[in-house]
C-alpha positions in Angstrom: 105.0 107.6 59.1 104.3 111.1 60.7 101.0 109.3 62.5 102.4 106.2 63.4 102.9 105.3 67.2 105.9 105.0 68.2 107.3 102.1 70.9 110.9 104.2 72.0 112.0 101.9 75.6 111.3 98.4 76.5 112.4 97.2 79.5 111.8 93.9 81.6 109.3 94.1 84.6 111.5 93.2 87.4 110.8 89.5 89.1 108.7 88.8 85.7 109.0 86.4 83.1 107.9 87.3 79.4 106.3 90.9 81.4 107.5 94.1 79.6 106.9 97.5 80.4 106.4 99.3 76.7 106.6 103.2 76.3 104.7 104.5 73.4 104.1 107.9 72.1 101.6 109.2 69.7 101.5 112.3 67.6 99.4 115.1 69.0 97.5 115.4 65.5 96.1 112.2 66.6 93.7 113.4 69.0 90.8 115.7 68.5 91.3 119.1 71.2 89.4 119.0 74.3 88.0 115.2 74.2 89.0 113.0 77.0 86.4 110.9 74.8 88.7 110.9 71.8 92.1 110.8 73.8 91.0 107.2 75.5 89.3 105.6 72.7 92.4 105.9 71.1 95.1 104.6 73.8 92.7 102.0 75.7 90.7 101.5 72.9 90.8 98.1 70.4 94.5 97.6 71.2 93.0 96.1 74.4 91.2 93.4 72.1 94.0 92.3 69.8 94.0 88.5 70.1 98.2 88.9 69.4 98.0 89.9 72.9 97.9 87.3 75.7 97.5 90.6 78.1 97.7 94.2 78.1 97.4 97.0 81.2 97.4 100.9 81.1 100.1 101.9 83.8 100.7 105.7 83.4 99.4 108.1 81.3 101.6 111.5 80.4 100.0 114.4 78.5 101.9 117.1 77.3 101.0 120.4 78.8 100.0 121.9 75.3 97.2 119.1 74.4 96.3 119.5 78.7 95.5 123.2 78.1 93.0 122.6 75.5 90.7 121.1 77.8 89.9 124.2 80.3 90.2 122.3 83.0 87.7 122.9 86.4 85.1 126.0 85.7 86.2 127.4 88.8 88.5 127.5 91.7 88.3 127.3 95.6 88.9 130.6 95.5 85.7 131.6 93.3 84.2 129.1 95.5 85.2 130.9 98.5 84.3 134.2 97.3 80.4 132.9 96.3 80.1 132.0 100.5 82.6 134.9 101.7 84.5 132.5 104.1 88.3 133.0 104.4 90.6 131.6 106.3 89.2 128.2 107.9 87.9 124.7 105.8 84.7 124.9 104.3 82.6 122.3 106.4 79.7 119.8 104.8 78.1 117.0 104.8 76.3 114.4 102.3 72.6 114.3 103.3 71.7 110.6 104.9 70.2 108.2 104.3 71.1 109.1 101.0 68.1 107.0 99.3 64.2 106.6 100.4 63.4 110.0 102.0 60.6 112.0 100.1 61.5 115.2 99.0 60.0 117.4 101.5 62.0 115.3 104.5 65.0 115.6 102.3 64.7 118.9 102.1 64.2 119.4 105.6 67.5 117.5 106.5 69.0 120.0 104.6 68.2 122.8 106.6 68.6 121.3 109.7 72.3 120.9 108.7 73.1 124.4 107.3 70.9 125.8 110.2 73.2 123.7 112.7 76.4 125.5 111.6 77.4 123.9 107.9 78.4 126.0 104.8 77.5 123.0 102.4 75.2 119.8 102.5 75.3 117.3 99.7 73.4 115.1 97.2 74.9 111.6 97.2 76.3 109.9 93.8 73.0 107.9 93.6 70.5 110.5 94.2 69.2 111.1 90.9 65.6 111.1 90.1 64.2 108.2 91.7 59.8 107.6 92.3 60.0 108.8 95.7 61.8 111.9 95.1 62.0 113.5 91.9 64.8 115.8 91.1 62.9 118.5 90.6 61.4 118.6 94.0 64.5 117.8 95.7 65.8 121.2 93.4 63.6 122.9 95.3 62.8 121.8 98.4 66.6 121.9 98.9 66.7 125.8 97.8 63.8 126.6 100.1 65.9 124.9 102.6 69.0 126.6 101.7 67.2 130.4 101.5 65.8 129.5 104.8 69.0 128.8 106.7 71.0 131.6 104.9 68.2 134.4 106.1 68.1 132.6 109.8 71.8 132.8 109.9 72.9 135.4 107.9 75.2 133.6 106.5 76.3 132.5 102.8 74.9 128.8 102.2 75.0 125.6 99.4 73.9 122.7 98.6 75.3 120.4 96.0 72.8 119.8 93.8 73.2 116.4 92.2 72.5 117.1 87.8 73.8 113.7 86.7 71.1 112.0 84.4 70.6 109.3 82.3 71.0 112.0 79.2 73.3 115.2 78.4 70.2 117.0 77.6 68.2 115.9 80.9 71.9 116.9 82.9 71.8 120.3 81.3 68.2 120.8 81.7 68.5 120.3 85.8 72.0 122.3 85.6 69.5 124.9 84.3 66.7 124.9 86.6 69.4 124.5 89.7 70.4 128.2 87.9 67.5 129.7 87.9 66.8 128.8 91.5 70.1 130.6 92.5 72.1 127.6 94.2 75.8 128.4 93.3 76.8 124.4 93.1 76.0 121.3 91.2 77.3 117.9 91.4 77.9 115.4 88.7 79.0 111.9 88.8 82.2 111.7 86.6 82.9 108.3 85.7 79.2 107.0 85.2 78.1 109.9 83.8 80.8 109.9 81.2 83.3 112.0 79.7 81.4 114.0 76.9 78.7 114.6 79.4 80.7 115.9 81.8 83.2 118.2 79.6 79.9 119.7 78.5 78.4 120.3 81.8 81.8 121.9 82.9 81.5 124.4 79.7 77.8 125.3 80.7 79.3 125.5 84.5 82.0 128.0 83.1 79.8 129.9 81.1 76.8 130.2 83.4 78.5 130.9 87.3 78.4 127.8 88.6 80.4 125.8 91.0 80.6 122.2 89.8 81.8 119.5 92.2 82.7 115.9 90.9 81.6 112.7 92.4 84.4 109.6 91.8 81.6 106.8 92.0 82.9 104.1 89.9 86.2 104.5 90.8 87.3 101.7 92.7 86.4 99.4 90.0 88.9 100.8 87.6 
């Protein structure tokens, strides 16, 4: 009994017939510390297959404050983010780098100074800029810090560049997180959703641990 889920309020959706809205709560022992991975697989995991159920929808999700703070949250803040560029007191301005597919690196790279040059603070990877034949993420890497450098020492001021680390393995992510690192660009980018939930939790620890900015990309969103 101290595991079991427990249903305590049923009540009729309104202007529904045979539609109930169920409240359940689960034991906090339930769920490993830290996994978003664990947490879902076991609320919108098989109970969405059980053939008992004609349908079944996720409406709201509530996690208690004690199970939230075991998963860090974001590496850093806008204020860390703020300090890294040393602008206060107005927006921080960007843009995403188009067209976002089918430039070579070199060209990409050149876009990207040619907007921090212009007056931006940050230019961005898009969600599907990964490592595709015509331009290889580690070009792009640094052709976009070249850029980056260039426009910082023409302008004298603090730039970035959201360097897009999402791969098609944690240990591929990681290894570009690393190399973004060691070319000294405070910020990468990772696409959330597609990416997955282990992968990104892991990428946020290396974030935290290492300086970096990370920003989150939604795609996949809108299909949810």
């Amino acid at each position: 009994d101290r595991y079991k889920g427990r249903c305590y309020h049923i009540e009729p959706v309104v202007g529904e017939e045979d539609q109930y809205i169920a409240y359940v709560a689960y034991p906090l022992d339930l769920f490993e510390e830290g996994s978003v991975t664990n947490m879902f697989t076991s609320i919108v995991g098989n109970v969405f297959g059980f053939k008992a159920l004609r349908a079944l929808r996720l409406e709201d999700l509530r996690i208690p404050t004690s199970y939230s703070k075991t998963f860090q949250g974001p590496p850093h803040g806008i204020q860390v983010e703020r300090d890294k560029l040393n602008k206060y007191g107005r927006p921080l301005l960007g843009c995403t780098i188009k067209p976002k597919l089918g430039l070579s690196a070199k060209n990409y790279g050149r876009a990207v100074y040619e907007c921090l040059r212009g007056g931006l603070d940050f230019t961005k990877d898009d969600e599907n800029v990964n490592s595709q034949p015509f331009m290889r993420w580690r070009d792009r890497f640094v052709f976009c810090a070249e850029a980056l450098y260039k426009a910082q020492a023409e302008t004298g001021e603090i730039k970035g560049h959201y360097l897009n680390a999402t791969a098609g393995t944690c240990e591929e992510m990681i290894k570009r997180a690393v190399f973004a690192r060691e070319l000294g660009v405070p910020i990468v980018m990772h696409d959330y959703l597609t990416g997955g939930f282990t992968a990104n939790t892991s990428l946020a620890h290396y974030c935290r641990d290492n300086g970096l900015l990370l920003h989150i990309h939604r795609a996949m969103h809108a299909v949810i």
